[in-house]
N, C-alpha and C positions, 0 to 999 in steps of 0.2 A: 206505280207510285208507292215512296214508301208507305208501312204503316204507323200511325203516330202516335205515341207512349205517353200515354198518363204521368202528369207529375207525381199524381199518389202513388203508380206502381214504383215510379222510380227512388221516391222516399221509402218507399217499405222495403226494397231491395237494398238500400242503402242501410236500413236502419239494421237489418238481415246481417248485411257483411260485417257493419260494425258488432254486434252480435258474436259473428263466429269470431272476428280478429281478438277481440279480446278473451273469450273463450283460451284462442291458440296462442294468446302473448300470458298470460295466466298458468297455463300448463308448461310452458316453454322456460317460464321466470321459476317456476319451483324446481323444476328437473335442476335447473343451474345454483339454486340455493340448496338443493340436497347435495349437489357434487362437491366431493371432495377437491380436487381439481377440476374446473370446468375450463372446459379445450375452449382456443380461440371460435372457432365455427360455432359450439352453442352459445356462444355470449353474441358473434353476430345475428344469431339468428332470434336471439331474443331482442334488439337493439332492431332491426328491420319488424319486427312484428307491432313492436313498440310503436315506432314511426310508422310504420300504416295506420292502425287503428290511431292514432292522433291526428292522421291529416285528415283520416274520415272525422274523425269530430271535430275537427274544424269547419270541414265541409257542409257538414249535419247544419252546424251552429249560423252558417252562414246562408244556408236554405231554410234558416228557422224553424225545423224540424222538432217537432216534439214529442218524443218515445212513451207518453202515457198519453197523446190525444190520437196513435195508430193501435193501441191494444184493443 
């Protein structure tokens, strides 16, 4: 039988990934404002990091998650 997963682990896992995505859409969006020329790839890759971390806060918003009642 499976075993079955807490909605708390899985908001705090969520709240987690959102965490690091932003983090990695953050670092990704300066690297491409310091460049002089920024290549196609790093502009995709900051436009895909973008679009994750938003549809997880979307996600978030819509499981009613709230990031100061899991600290």
């Amino acid at each position: 039988m499976a075993k079955k997963i807490k909605k708390s682990d899985m908001d705090e896992e969520l709240l987690n990934t959102i965490y690091a995505l932003q983090l990695e859409w953050k670092q990704i969006e300066s690297l491409v404002e310091k460049s002089i020329e920024p290549t196609a790839d790093s502009q995709y890759r900051e436009n895909l990091a973008r679009a994750k971390y938003l549809f997880l806060l979307r996600e978030a918003r819509h499981r009613q998650i709230n990031a100061a009642a899991h600290l």
